[in-house]
C-alpha positions, 0 to 999 in steps of 0.5 A: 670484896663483898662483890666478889663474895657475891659473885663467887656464891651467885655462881655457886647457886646456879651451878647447884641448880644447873645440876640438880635441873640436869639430874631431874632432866635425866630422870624424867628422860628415863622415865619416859624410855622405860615407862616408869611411874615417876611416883611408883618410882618415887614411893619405892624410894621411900618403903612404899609399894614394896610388896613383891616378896619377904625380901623386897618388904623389908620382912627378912631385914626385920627378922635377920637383923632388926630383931636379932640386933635387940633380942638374942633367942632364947625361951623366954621371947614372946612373938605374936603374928597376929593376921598369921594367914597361911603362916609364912611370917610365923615360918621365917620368925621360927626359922631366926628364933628356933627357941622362941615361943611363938603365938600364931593368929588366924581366924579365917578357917581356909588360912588356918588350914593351910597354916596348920600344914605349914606350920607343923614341923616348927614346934615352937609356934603355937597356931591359934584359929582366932583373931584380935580387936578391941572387945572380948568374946567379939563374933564377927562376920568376915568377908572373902572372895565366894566360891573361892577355897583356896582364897586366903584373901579376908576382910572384916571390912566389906568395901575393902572387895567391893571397892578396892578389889572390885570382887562381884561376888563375896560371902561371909564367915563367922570369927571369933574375935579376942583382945590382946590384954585379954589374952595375955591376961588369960595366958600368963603373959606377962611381956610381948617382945615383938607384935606384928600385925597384918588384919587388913585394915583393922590394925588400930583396933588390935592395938586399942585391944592391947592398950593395957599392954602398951602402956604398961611398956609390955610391948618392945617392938611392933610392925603393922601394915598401913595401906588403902584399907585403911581409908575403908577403916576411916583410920589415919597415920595421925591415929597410928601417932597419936596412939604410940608416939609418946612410948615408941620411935616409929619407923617405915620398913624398907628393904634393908633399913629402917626409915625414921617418921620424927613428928608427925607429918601429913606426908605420912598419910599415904594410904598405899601399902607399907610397913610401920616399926614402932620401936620402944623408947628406953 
């Protein structure tokens, strides 16, 4: 009887694996016909590198159905874009959320211009030409492309163009920088329902800036970018962790769901763009 049991669960276990090595065969196959990047293509699998468009990031999904499943629009919701650029995600949370006031954020002034124009017709965003970090009353210097006008491209990290974008000529232009907790303090604010922040590479410092906030419980739902500027930054996933696991469940944004990220894992420190969704705990 043991015997047979063996055999029967012996052929079980190669039958799994002559299937799984004949998928793998298959896929590797297909790789090679259409020239795909078996890692691209594994990363896509998993919310990484989905930067095409608003639908292919996911960023439609977290508005149409992620917020709108926790919050039902009213007055008295409070969004903040900080890192709004040229207002396009400040535009799509307005058009879900027509009743919400919405703190728009960008310090760069070729991106607030273009903003400003974008952004008019919705009057319930507030457009704000400043930016967020971890002191108050902070001037910095950020760098762009030189000569460029119509650039909306910045970075308060030089290397982010000299060695990720390998730009020859870059120039710098002088921001206003706030914190978070400073704002809201000064503002009346007593409650941030949804804070996304997109400051290429200087997220950690946006939310260093808005500790207060975020350990009184002042903040229900964050997204920000993780990517390859943050190995400028010198700033892991780890960092990202430590900072919000103890009061959020933290989440990958893929194009329609959200990818749970339970404990800590040093496979999330992929440094290729993504969205991270930090969802407080009830």
């Amino acid at each position: 009887m043991f015997i047979k049991i063996y055999i029967m669960t012996l052929k079980k276990i190669l039958k799994r694996l002559f299937r799984d090595n004949f998928k793998i065969l298959i896929l590797e196959v297909l790789f090679k016909i259409f020239r795909i990047n078996p890692l691209l293509y594994a990363y896509n699998r998993i919310g990484i590198l989905k930067y095409q468009n608003e639908h292919v990031t996911g960023e439609k999904f977290m508005i149409a159905q992620v917020l709108k499943s926790y919050f039902e629009d009213n007055e008295q919701l409070v969004f903040f874009d900080v890192g709004a650029n040229v207002g396009n995600y400040s535009k799509l949370l307005a058009r879900h959320f027509s009743r919400a006031r919405i703190y728009s954020f960008e310090p760069m002034p070729v991106s607030y211009s273009i903003a400003s124009e974008n952004l008019k017709q919705y009057p319930n965003v507030v457009l704000l030409n400043f930016g967020f970090s971890s002191n108050i009353n902070n001037l910095q210097k950020i760098h762009t492309y030189a000569g460029d006008n119509s650039s909306s491209h910045a970075s308060l990290y030089k290397e982010v163009f000299t060695e990720i974008h390998h730009a020859k000529k870059i120039e710098e232009v002088s921001i206003k920088l706030d914190t978070i907790d400073y704002f809201c303090t000064n503002n009346n604010i007593e409650k941030i329902n949804f804070l996304k922040i997109d400051t290429e590479g200087h997220e950690m410092e946006v939310l260093k800036g808005a500790i207060n906030m975020i350990t009184s419980g002042r903040i229900d739902i964050i997204q920000f970018e993780f990517n390859e500027m943050h190995v400028i930054a010198r700033v892991f996933f780890k960092d990202f962790y430590e900072l919000l696991s103890q009061q959020y469940f933290l989440y990958r944004l893929n194009t329609d769901s959200l990818i749970p990220l339970k404990g800590y894992d040093t496979f999330y420190e992929v440094f290729k763009f993504q969205n991270i969704v930090a969802i407080k705990k009830t």
